[in-house]
Biotite code that builds the C-alpha atoms (Angstrom):
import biotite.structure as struc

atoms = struc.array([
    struc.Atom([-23.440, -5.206, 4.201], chain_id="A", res_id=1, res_name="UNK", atom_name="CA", element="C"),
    struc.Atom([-22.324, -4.865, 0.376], chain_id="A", res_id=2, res_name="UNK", atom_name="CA", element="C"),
    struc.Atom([-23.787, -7.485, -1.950], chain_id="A", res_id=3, res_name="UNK", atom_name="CA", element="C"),
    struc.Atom([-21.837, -10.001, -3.052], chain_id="A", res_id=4, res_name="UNK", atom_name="CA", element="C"),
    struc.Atom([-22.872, -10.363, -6.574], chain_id="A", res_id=5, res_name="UNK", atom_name="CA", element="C"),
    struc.Atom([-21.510, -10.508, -9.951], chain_id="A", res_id=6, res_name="UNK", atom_name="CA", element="C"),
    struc.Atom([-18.633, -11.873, -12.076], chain_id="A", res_id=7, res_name="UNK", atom_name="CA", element="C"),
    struc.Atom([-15.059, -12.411, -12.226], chain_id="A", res_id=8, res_name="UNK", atom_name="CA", element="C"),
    struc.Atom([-13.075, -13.275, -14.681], chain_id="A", res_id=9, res_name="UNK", atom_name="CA", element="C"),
    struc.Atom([-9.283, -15.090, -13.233], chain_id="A", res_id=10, res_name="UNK", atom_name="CA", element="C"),
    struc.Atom([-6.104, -14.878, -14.551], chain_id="A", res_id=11, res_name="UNK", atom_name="CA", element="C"),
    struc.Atom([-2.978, -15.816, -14.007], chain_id="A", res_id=12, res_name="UNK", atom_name="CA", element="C"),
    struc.Atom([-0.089, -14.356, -12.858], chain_id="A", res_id=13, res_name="UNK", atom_name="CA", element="C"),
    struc.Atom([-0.731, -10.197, -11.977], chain_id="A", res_id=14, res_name="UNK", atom_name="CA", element="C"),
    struc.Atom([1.862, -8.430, -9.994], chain_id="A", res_id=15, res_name="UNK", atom_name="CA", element="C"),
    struc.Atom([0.859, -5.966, -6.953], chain_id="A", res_id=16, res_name="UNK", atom_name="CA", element="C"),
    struc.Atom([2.067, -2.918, -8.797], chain_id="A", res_id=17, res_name="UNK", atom_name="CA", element="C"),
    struc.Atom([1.256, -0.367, -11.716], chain_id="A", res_id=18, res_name="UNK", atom_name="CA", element="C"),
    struc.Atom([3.337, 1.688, -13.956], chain_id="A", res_id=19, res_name="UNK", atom_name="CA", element="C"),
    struc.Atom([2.378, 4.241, -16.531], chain_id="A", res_id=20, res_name="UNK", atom_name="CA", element="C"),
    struc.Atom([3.113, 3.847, -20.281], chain_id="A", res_id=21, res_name="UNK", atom_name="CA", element="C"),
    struc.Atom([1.616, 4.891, -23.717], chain_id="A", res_id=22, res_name="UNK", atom_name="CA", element="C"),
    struc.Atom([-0.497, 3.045, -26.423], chain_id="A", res_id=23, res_name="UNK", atom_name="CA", element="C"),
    struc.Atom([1.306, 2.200, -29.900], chain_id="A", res_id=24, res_name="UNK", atom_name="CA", element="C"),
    struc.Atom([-0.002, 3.484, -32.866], chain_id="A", res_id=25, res_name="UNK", atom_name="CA", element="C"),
    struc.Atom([-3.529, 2.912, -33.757], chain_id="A", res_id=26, res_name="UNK", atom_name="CA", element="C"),
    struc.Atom([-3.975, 1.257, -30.433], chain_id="A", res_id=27, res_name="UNK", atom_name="CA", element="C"),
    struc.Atom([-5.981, 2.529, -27.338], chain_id="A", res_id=28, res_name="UNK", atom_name="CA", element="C"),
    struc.Atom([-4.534, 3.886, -24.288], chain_id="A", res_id=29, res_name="UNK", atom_name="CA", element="C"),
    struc.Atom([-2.449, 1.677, -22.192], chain_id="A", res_id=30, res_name="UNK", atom_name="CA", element="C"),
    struc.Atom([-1.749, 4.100, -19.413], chain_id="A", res_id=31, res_name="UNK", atom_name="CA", element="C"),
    struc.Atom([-2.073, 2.578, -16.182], chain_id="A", res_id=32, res_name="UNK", atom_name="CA", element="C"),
    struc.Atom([-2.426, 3.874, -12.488], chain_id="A", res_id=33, res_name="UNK", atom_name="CA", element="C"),
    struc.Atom([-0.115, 3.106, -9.967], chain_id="A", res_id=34, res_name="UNK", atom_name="CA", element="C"),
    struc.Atom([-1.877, 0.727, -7.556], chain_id="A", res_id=35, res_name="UNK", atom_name="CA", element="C"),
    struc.Atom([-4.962, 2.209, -6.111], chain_id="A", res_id=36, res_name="UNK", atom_name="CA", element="C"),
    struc.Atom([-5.179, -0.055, -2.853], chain_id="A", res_id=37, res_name="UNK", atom_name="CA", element="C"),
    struc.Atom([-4.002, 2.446, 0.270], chain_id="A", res_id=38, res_name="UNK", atom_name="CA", element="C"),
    struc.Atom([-1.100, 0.570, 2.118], chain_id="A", res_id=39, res_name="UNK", atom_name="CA", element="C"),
    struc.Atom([-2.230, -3.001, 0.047], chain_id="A", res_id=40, res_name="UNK", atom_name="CA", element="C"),
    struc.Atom([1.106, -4.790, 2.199], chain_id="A", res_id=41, res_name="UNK", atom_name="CA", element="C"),
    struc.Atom([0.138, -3.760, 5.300], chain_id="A", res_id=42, res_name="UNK", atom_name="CA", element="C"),
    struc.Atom([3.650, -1.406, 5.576], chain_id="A", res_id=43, res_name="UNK", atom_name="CA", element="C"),
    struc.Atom([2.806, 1.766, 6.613], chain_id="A", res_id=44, res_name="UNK", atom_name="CA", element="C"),
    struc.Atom([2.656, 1.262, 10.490], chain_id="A", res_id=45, res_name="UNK", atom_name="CA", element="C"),
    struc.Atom([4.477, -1.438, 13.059], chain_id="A", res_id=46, res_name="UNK", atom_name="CA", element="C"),
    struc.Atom([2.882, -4.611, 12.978], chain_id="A", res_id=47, res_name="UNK", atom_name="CA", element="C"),
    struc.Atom([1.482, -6.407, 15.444], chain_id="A", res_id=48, res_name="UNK", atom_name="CA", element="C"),
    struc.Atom([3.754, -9.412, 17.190], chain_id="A", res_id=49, res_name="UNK", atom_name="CA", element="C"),
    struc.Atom([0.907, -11.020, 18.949], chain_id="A", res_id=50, res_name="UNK", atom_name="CA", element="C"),
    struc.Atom([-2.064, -10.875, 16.548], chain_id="A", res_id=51, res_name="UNK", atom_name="CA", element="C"),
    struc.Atom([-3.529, -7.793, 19.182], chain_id="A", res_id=52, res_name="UNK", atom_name="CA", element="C"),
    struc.Atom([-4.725, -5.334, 16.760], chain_id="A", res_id=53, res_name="UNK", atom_name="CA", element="C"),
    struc.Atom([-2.898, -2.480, 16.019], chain_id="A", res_id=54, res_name="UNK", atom_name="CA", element="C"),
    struc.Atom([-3.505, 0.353, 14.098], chain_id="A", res_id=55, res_name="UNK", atom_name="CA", element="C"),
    struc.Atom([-3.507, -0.242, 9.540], chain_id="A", res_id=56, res_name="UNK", atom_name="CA", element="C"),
    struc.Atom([-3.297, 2.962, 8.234], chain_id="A", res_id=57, res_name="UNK", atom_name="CA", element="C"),
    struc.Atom([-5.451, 3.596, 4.602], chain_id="A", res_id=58, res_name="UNK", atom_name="CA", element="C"),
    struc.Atom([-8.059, 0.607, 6.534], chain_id="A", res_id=59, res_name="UNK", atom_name="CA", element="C"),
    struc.Atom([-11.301, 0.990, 8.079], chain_id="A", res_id=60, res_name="UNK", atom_name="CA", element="C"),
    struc.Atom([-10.939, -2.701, 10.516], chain_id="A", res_id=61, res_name="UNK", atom_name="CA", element="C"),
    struc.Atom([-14.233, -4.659, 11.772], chain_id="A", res_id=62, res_name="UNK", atom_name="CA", element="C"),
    struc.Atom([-13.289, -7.039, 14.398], chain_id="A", res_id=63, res_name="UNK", atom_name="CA", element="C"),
    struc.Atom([-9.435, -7.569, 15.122], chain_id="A", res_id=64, res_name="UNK", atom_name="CA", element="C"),
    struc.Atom([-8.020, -7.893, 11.700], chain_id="A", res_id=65, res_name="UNK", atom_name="CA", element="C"),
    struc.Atom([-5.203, -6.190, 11.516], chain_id="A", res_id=66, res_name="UNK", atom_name="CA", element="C"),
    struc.Atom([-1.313, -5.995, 10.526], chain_id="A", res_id=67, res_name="UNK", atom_name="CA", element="C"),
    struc.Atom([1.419, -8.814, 11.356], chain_id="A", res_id=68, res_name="UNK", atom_name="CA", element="C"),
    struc.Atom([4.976, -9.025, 11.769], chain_id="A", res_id=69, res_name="UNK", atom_name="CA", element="C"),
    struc.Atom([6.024, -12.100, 9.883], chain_id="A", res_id=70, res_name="UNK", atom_name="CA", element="C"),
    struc.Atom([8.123, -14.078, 11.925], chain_id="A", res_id=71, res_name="UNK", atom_name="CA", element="C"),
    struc.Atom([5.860, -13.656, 15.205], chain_id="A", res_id=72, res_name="UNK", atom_name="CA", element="C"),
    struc.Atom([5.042, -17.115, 17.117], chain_id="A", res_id=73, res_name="UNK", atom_name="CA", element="C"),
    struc.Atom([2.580, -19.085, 15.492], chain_id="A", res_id=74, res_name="UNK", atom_name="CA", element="C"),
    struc.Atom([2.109, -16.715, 12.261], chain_id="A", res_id=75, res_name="UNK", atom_name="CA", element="C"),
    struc.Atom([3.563, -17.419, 9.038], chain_id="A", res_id=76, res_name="UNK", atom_name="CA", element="C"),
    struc.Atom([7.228, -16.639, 8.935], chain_id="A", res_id=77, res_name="UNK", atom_name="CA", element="C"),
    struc.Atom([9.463, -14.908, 6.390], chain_id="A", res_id=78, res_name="UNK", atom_name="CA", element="C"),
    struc.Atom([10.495, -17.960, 4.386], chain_id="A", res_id=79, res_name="UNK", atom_name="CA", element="C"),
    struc.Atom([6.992, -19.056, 4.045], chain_id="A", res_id=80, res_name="UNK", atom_name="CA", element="C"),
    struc.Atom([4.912, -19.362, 0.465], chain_id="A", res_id=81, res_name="UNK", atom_name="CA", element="C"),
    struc.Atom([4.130, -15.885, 0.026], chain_id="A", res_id=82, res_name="UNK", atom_name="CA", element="C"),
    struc.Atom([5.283, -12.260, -1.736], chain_id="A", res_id=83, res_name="UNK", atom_name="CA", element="C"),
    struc.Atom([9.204, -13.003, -3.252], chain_id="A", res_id=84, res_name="UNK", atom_name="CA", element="C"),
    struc.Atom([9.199, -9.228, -2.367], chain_id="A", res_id=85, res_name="UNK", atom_name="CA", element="C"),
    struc.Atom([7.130, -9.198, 0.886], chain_id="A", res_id=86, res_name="UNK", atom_name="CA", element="C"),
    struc.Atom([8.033, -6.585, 3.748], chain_id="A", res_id=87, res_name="UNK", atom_name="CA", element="C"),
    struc.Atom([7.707, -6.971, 7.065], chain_id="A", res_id=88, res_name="UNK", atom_name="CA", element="C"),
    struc.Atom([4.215, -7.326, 7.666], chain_id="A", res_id=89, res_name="UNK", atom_name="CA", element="C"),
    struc.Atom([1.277, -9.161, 6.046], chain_id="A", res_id=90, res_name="UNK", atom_name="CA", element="C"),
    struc.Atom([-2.842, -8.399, 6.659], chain_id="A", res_id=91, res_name="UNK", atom_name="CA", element="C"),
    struc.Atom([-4.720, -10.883, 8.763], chain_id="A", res_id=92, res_name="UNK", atom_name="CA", element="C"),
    struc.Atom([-7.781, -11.520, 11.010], chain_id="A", res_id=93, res_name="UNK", atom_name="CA", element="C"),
    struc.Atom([-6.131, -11.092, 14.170], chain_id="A", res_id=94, res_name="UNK", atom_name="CA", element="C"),
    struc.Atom([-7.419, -12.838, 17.629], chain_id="A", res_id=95, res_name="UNK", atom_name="CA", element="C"),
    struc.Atom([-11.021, -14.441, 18.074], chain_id="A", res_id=96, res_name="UNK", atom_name="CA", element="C"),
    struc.Atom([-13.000, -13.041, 15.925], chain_id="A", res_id=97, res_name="UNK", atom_name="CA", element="C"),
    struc.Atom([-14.975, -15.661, 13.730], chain_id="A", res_id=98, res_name="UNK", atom_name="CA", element="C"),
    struc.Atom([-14.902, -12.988, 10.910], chain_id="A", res_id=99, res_name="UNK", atom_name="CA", element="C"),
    struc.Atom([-12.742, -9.959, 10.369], chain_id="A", res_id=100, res_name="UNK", atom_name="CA", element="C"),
    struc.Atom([-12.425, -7.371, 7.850], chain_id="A", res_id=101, res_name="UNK", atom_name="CA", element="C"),
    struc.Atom([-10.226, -4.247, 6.646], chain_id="A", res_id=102, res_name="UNK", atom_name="CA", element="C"),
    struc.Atom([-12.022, -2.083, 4.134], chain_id="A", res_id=103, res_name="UNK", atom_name="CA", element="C"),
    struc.Atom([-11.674, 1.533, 2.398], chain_id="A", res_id=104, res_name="UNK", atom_name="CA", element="C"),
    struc.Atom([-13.216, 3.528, -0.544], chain_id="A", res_id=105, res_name="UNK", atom_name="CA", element="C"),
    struc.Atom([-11.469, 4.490, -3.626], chain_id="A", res_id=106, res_name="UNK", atom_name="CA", element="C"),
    struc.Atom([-12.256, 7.800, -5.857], chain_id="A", res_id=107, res_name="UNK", atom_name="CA", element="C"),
    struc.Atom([-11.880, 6.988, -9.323], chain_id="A", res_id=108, res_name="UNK", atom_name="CA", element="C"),
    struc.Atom([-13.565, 9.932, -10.564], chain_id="A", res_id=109, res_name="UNK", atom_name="CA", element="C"),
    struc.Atom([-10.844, 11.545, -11.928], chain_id="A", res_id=110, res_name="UNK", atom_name="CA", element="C"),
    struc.Atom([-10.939, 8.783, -14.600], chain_id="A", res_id=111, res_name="UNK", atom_name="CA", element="C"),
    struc.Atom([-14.903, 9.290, -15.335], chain_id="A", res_id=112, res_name="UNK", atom_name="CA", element="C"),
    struc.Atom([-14.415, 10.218, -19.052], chain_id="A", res_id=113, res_name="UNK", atom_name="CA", element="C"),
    struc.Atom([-12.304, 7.219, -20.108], chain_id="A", res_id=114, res_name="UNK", atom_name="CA", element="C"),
    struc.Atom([-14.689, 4.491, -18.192], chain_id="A", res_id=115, res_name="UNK", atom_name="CA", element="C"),
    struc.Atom([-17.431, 5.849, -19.172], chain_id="A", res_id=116, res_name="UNK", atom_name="CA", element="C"),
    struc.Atom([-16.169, 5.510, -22.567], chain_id="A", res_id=117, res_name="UNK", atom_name="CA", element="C"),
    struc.Atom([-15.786, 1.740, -22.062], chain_id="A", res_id=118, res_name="UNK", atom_name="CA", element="C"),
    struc.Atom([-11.841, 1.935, -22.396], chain_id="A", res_id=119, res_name="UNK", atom_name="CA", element="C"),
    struc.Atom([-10.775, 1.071, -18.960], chain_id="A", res_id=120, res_name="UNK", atom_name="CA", element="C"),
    struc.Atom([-10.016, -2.190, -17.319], chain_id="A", res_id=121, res_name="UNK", atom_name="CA", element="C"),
    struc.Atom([-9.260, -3.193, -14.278], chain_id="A", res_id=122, res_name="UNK", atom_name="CA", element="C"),
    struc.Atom([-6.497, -5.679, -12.512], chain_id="A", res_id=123, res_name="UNK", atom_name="CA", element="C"),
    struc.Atom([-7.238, -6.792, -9.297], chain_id="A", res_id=124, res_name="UNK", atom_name="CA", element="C"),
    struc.Atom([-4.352, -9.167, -7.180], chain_id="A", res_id=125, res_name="UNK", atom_name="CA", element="C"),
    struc.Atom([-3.098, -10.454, -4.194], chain_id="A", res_id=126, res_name="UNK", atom_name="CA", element="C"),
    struc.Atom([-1.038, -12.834, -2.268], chain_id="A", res_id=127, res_name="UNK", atom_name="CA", element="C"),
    struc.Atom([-3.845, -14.749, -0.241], chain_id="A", res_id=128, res_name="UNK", atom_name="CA", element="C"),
    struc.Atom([-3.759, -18.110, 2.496], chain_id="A", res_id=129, res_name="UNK", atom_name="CA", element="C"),
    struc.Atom([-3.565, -19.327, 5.392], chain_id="A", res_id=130, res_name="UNK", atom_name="CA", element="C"),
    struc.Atom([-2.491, -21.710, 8.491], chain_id="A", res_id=131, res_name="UNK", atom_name="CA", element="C"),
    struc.Atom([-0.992, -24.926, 7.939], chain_id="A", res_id=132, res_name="UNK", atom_name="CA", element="C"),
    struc.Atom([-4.562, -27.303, 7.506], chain_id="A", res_id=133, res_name="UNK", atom_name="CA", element="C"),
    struc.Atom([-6.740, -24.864, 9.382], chain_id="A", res_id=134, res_name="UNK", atom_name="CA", element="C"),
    struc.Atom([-9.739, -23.666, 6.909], chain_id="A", res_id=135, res_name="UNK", atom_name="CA", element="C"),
    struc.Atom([-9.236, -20.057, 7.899], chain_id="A", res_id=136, res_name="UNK", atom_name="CA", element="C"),
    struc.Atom([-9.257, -17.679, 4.561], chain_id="A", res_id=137, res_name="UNK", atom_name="CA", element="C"),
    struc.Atom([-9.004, -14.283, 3.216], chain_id="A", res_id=138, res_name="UNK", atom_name="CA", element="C"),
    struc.Atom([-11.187, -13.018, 0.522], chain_id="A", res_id=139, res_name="UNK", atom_name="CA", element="C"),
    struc.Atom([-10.491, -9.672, -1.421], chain_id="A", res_id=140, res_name="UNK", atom_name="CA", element="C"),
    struc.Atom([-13.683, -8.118, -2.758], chain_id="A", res_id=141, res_name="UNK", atom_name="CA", element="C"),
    struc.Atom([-14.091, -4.461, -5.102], chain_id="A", res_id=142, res_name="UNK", atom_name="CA", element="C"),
    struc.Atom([-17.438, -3.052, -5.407], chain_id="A", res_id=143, res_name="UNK", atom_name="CA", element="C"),
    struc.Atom([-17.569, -1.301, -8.662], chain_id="A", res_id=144, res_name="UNK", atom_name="CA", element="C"),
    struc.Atom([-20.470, 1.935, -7.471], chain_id="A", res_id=145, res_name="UNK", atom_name="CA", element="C"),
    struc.Atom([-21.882, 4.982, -9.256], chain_id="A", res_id=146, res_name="UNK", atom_name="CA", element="C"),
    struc.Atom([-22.785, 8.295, -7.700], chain_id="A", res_id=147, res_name="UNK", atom_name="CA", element="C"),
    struc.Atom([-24.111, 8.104, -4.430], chain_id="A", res_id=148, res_name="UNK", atom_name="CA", element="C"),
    struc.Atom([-23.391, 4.233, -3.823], chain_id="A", res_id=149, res_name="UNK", atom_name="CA", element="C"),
    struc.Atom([-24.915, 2.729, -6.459], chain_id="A", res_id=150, res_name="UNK", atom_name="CA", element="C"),
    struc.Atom([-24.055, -0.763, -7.114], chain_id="A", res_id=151, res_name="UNK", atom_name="CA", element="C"),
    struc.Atom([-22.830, -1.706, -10.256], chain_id="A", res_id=152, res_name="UNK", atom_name="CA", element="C"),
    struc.Atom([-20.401, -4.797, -10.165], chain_id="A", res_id=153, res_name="UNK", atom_name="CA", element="C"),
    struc.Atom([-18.040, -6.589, -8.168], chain_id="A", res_id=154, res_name="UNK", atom_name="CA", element="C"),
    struc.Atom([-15.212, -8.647, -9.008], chain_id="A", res_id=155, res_name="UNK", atom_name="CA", element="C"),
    struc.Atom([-13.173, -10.933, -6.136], chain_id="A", res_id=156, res_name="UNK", atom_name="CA", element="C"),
    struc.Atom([-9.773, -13.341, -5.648], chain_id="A", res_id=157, res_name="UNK", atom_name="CA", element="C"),
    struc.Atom([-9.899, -15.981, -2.985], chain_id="A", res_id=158, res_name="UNK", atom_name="CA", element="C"),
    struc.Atom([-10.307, -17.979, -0.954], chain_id="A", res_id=159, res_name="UNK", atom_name="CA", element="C"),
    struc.Atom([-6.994, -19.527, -0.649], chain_id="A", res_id=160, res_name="UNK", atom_name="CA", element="C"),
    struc.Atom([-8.149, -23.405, 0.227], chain_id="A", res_id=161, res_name="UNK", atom_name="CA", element="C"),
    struc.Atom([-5.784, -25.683, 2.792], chain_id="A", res_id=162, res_name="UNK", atom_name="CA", element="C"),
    struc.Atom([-5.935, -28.078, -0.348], chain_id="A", res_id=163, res_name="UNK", atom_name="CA", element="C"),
    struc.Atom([-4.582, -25.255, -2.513], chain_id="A", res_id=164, res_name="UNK", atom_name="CA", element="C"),
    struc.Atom([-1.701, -24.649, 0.251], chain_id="A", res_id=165, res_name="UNK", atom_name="CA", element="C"),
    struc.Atom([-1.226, -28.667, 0.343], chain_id="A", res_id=166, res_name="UNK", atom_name="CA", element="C"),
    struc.Atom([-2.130, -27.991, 4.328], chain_id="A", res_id=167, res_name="UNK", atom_name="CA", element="C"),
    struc.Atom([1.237, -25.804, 4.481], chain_id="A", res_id=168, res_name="UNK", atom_name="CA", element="C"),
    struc.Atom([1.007, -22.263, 5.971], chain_id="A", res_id=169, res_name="UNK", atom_name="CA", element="C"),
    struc.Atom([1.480, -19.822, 3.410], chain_id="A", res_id=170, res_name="UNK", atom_name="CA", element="C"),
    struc.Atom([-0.185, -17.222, 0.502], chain_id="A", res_id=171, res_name="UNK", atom_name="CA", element="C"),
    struc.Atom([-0.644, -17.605, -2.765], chain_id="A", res_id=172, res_name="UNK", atom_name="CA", element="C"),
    struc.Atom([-1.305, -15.266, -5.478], chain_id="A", res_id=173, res_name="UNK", atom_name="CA", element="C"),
    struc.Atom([-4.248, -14.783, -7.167], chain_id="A", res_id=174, res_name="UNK", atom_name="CA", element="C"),
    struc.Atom([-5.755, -12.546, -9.741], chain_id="A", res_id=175, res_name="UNK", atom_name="CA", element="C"),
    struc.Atom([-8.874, -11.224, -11.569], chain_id="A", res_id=176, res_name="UNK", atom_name="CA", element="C"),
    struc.Atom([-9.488, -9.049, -14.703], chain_id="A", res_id=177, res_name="UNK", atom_name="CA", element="C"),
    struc.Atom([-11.992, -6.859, -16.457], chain_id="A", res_id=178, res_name="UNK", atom_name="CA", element="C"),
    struc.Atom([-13.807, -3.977, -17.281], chain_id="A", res_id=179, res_name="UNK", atom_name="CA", element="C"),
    struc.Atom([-14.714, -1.299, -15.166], chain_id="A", res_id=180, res_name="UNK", atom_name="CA", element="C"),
    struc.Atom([-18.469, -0.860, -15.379], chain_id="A", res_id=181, res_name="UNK", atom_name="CA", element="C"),
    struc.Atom([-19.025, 2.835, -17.411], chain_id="A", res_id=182, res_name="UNK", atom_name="CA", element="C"),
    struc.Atom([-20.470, 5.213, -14.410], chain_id="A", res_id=183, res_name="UNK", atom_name="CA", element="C"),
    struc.Atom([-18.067, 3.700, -12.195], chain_id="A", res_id=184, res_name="UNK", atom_name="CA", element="C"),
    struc.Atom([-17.084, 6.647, -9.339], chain_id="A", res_id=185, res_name="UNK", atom_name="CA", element="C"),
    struc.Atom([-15.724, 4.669, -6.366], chain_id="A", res_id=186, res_name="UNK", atom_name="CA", element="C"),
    struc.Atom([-14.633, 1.261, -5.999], chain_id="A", res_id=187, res_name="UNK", atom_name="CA", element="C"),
    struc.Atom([-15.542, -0.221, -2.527], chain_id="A", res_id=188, res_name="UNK", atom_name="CA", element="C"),
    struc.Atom([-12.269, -2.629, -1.193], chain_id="A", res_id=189, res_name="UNK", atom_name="CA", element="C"),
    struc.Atom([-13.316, -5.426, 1.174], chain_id="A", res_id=190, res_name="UNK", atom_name="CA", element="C"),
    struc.Atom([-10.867, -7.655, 3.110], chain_id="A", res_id=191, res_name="UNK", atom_name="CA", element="C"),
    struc.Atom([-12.927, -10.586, 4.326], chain_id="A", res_id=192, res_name="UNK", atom_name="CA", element="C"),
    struc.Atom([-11.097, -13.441, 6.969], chain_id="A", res_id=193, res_name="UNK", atom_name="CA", element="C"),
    struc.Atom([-13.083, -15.933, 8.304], chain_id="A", res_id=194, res_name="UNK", atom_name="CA", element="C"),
    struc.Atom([-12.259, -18.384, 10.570], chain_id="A", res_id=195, res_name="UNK", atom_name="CA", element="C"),
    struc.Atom([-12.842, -22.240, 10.698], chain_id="A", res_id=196, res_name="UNK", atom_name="CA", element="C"),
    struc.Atom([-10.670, -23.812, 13.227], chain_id="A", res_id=197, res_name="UNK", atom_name="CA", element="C"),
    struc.Atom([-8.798, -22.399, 16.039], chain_id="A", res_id=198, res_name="UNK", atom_name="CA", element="C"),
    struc.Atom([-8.268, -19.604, 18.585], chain_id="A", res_id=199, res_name="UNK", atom_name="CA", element="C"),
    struc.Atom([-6.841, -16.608, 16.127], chain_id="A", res_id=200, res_name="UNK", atom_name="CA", element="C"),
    struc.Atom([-8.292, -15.947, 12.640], chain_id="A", res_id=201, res_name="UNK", atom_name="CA", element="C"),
    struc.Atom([-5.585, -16.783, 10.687], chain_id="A", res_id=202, res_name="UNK", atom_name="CA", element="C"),
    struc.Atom([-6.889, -15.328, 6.742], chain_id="A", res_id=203, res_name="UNK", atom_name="CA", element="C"),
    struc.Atom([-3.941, -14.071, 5.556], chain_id="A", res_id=204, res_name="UNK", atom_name="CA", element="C"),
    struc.Atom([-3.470, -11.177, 3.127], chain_id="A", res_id=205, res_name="UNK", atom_name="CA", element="C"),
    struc.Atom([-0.504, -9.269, 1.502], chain_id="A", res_id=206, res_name="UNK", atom_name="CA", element="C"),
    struc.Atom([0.692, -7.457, -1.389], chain_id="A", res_id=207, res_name="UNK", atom_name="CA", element="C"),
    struc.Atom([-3.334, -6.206, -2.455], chain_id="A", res_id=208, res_name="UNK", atom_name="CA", element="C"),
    struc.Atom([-3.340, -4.191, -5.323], chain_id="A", res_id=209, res_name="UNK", atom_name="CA", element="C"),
    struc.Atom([-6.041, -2.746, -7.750], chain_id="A", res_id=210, res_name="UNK", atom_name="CA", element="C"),
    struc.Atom([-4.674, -0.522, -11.071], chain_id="A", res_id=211, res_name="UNK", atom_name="CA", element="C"),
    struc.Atom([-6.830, 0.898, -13.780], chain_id="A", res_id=212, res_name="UNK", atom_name="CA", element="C"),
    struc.Atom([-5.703, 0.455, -17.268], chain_id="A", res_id=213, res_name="UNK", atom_name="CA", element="C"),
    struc.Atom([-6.659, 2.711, -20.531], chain_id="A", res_id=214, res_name="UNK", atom_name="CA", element="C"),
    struc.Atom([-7.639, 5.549, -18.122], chain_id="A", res_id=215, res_name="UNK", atom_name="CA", element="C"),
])
């Protein structure tokens, strides 16, 4: 199991999203990756219409999370708090499992010369909740690592809180900012739902995204 240690610094606001672009004069880099997270909305396959798992492409899944359909009985549906730009699925903990998790490994490597140089940040967001006053919640963690593993940071967004939601099934977003530790190689992506009340885990997840900046 990955620690979970180390700080974040929240922000507001943060879309799911990157673009590329060029510092102004005098200025440091400002170009940006595109969003690192593999399939972040949960889009690239059919989602589930029951909350059986089924398979999330770009994911490694422990337990039963999985993707969603919104819309599907007793999940959030379309018009719901979430993504103003949401597809047709979300990320979620699926059926009976207590806790639940998606995860994958990212190769930043290619940008090794500009973090270890200090110049790269990183913006870390997602839409994040939950059902109606139920205490289920998703938590998105990234585990900043050197070569061969080694632990260097993390930085995380969530839990989503019923109170947060005013007891109303939805997602909110939420955000996190900051520098990429220097001998940064791979950033570890952890999509934690845990469930408090119930039969189905119902942390809910959509529209992850991770981009680099100065790289």
């Amino acid at each position: 199991m990955r620690r979970k240690i180390g700080s974040v610094v929240v922000c507001g606001g943060g879309g799911a999203g990157g673009s590329a672009g060029t510092g102004g004069a005098g200025g440091g880099s400002t170009v940006q990756t595109p969003n690192l997270i593999v399939n972040g909305d949960g889009e690239a396959a059919l989602g589930s219409t029951d909350g059986s798992p089924v398979s999330t492409p770009g994911w490694t899944s422990t337990g039963e999370a999985t993707a969603i359909r919104y819309d599907s009985s007793g999940y959030p549906a379309s018009t719901d708090q979430g993504p103003p730009d949401r597809g047709s699925n979300f990320l979620a903990g699926g059926e009976n499992d207590d806790s639940s998790a998606l995860s994958q490994v990212i190769d930043v490597s290619t940008y090794a010369t500009a973090i270890d140089a200090g110049q790269v940040t990183y913006a870390l967001s997602g839409y994040l909740g939950g059902w109606q006053d139920q205490g289920d919640a998703a938590t998105l963690q990234v585990t900043f690592e050197g070569a061969g593993a080694l632990f260097l940071g993390t930085a995380s967004i969530g839990p989503v809180t019923p109170g947060d939601r005013e007891d109303v099934t939805g997602l909110l977003l939420r955000s996190a900012s900051g520098p990429v530790p220097a001998g940064t190689r791979s950033v570890a992506v952890d999509l934690t739902m845990i469930r408090q009340a119930g039969v189905n885990n119902d942390g809910y997840a959509d529209d992850l995204a991770l981009v680099l900046s100065g790289v």
